[in-house]
N, C-alpha and C positions, 0 to 999 in steps of 0.2 A: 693222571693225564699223560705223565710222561711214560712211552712205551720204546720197544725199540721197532728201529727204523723197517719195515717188512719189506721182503725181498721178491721178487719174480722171475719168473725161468724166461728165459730171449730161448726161441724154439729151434730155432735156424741157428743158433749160436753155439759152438762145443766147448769156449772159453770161458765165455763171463756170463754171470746172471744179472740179472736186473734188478732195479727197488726203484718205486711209487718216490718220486718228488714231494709228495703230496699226501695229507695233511700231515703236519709238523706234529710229531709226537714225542720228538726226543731232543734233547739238550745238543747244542752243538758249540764245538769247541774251536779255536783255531792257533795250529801255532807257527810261528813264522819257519822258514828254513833258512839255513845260513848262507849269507851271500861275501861274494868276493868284495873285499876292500877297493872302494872305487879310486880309479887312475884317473881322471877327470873332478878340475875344478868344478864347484859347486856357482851359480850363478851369482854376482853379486846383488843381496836383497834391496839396494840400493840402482840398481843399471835397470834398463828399458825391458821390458817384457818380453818374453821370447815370441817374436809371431804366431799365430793361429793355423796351424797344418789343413789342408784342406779336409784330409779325411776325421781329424778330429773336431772338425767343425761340423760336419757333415755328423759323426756320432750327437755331438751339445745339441744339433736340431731337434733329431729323432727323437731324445731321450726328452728333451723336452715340449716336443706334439704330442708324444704318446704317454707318458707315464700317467699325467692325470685321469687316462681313460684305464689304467689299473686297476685292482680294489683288492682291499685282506680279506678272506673270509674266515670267521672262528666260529666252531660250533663248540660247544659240549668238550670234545675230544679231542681236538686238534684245530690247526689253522693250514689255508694256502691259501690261494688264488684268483683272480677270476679276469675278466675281461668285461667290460661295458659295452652292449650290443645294441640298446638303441636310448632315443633319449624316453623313454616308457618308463627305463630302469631295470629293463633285463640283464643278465647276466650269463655270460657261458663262462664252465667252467667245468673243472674234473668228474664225476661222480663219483670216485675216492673222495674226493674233495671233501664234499657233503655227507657221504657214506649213509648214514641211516637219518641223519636228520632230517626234519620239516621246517625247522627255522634256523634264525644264523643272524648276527651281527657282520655289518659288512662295514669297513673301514678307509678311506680315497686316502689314494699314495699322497694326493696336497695335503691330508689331514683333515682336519675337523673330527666333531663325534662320531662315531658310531648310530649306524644307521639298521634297524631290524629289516629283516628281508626274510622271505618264504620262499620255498622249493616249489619251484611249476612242475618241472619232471626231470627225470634220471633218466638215462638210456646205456644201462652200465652195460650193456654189453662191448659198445663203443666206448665205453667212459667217458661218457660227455653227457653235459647236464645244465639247465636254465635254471636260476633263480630268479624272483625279483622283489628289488627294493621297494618298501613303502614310499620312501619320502624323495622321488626322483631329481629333485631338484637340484639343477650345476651340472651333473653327470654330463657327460662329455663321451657318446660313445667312440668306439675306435677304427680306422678304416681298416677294411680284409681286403688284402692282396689276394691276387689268384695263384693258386698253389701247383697248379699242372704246368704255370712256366718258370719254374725253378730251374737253376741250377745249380751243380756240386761245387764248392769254391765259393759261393756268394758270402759275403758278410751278413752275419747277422746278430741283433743284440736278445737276448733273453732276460725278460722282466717281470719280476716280482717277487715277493718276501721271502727268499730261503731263512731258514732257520727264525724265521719271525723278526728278519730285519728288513721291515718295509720300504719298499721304493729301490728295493738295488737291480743292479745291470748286470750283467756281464756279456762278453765277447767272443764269438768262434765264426767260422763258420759251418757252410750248408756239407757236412761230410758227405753223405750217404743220401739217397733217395729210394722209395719203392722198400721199403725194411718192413717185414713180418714179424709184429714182438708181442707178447701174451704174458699178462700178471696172474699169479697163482687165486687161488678164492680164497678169501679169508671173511672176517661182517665186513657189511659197508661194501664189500668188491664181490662178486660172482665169478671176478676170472676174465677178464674184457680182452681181447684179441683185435689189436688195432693194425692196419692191413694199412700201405703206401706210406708205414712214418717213413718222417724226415728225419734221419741221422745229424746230429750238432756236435761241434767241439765246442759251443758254449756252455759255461759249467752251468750244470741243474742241481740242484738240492733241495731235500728237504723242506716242503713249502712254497716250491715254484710252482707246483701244479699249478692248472689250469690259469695261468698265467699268458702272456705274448710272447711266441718268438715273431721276430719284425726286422723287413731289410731295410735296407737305407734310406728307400723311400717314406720310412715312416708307417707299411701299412705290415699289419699281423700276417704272418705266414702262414703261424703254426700255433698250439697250445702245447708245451713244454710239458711232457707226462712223466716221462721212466727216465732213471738216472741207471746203468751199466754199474756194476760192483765186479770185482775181482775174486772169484773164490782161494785162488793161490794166496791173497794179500787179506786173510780172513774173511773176507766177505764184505774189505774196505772198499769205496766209489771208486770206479776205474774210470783217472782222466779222463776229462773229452771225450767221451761218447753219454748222450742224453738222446731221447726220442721226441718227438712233437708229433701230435697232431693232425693233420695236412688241414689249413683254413677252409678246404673246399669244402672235406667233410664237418669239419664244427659248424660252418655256416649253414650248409643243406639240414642237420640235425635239428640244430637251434632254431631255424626258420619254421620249423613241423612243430617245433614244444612251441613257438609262441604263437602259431597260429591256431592251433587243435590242440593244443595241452597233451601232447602225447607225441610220440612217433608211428606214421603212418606206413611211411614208408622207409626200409631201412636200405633198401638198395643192396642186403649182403646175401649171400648165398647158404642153402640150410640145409641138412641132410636127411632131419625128421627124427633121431635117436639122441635116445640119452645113454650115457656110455661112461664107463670108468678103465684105466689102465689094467692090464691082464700083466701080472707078473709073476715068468718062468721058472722053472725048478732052480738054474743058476742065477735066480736073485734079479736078474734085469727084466725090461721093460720088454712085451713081447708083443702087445696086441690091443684094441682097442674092446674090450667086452659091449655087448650090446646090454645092453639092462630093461630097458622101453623104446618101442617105437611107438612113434605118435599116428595115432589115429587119421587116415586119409595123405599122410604125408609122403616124401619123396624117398624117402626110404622102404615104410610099407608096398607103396604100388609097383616098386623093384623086386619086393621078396624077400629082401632081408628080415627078418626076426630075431624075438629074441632070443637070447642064446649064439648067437653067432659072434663072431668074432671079427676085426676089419683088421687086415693085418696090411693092406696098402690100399692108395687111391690116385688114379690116374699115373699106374707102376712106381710112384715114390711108398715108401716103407711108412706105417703108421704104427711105430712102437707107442706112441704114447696119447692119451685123450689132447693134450696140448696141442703136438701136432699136428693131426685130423684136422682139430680145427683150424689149427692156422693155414694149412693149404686149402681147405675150404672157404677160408676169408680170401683167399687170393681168385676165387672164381663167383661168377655172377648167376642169381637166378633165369634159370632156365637153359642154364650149360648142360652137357651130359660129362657125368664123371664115370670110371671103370673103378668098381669097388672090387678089391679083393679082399674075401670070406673063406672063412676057417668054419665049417658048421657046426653044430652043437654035437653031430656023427662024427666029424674027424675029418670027414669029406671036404677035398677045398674047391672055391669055386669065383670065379667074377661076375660079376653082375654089373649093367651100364645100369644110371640111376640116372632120373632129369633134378634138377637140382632145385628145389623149394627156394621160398624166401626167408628168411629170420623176421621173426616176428619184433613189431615196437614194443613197450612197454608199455 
């Protein structure tokens, strides 16, 4: 069970890589750093309590409206996260999370047993995913803030079990908005490309997935995915940067798996090819190979084939399959894109494409 932590490539990033929160597969350690010798008395355990700050009062609410609507998920392989979506006993939550499972023991940050729960569906391309509990009863679902009026600088808490220590918090804020980040394919993941995360300085680890980020008012923002590694610092968690989610998208998702057991509509944009990296005589990344185009699709009805090559789209460069797709997640079906082709003759050429839909699961 215990494995090491897998990593992801951030596409738009030339620094750091990323790694899945989610599901705990590795031991986690922690050791303290050395602090300066405090210059300041220590309170007497005997004197009046120190008053209540408002913004730490304002944290004690949240954390305690919201955590109960928390839950652990462990399957087989690992553990993370989830969120309480209605009182039915749905669940949203990573599809790393779940990865290849159908069932799962689900566990409430208040405690008690363990509860069995089933997989309604995955939607790994988004990494988002519904379960639900057998035994719905107490569940407390959680309220979703709207996530289009964010902004950068907000407070926010990030909860649930990193390292398989249930019910914890932590503190950052709203860095970044609008972030394009893509996890590599391994089992259990295909590779999901999440378009508009929220950038956090709240710490994520190992087992946050599919978990809440949540402002002050108490309601989920986001779903806490990818935690930032350092490849300079071996390929250790690189402070304060974590990705979420956006609540608009896990709620629109979630709302399709519980209503049609499936996603109907995914709202993202498709090109119609299936494609692996083309890499050049010196070693680097040079071009997107076409492999398959899909029958009737928005690529075929362009002219592209196979054998061709996508070496940019909409004049950004597309060295790498990663890529392609992540600027592709940043446009919507029925846009037109400017494909630039390398043909199977050598001949190069653009082509305007209308832009498909991505299919549910």
């Amino acid at each position: 069970m215990r494995e090491p932590i897998r990593e992801i490539i951030a596409g738009l990033a030339a620094v750091a890589l990323l790694t899945g929160c989610g599901p705990l597969t590795s031991a986690g350690t922690a050791t303290p750093s050395p602090s300066p010798t405090a210059t300041t008395a220590s309170p007497s355990p005997t004197g009046p309590a120190a008053p209540v700050q408002p913004l730490e009062a304002a944290f004690e609410k949240v954390i305690a409206d919201v955590l109960p609507s928390i839950v652990q998920i462990n399957t087989r392989v690992g553990l993370g996260s989830g969120v309480v979506f209605d009182t039915a006993g749905h669940i949203v939550t990573n599809a790393h999370v779940v990865g290849e499972a159908t069932s799962m023991n689900v566990t409430l940050a208040t405690g008690g047993a363990p509860r069995r729960a089933r997989l309604v569906s995955s939607f790994s391309a988004g990494d988002l995913a519904v379960i639900k509990v057998e035994d719905p009863d107490g569940l407390r679902p959680a309220r979703f803030g709207d996530s289009s009026k964010l902004r950068v600088g907000q407070i926010v808490l990030a909860m649930g079990n990193p390292l398989g220590l249930s019910g914890s918090v932590t503190n950052g804020i709203i860095s970044a908005l609008g972030r394009t980040v893509t996890e590599p394919q391994n089992p259990g993941s295909p590779g999901a490309t999440i378009a508009g995360a929220i950038q956090t300085s709240a710490a994520i680890n190992p087992g946050n997935s599919g978990g809440a980020l949540v402002d002050l008012s108490g309601q989920v923002i986001g779903i806490p995915t990818l935690a930032a590694t350092d490849p300079t610092l071996g390929g250790g968690t690189a402070p304060g940067i974590g990705f979420a989610i956006p609540s608009n998208t896990a709620i629109d998702i979630a709302a399709q798996i519980v209503k049609d057991g499936k996603v109907t509509n995914t709202r993202r944009a498709a090109l119609g090819i299936r494609g692996s990296t083309v890499i050049g005589f010196d070693g680097e990344s040079a071009g997107v190979s076409v492999v398959q185009v899909e029958p009737g699709g928005a690529a075929e009805k362009a002219g592209i084939r196979a054998g061709d090559t996508i070496v940019s789209l909409n004049g950004r460069q597309t060295p790498t399959m990663a890529l392609l797709v992540e600027i592709i997640a940043t446009l919507k079906p029925g846009d037109q894109a400017r494909v630039g082709l390398i043909r199977a003759d050598g001949a190069r050429e653009t082509v305007t494409v209308t832009l498909g839909e991505l299919p549910g699961e």
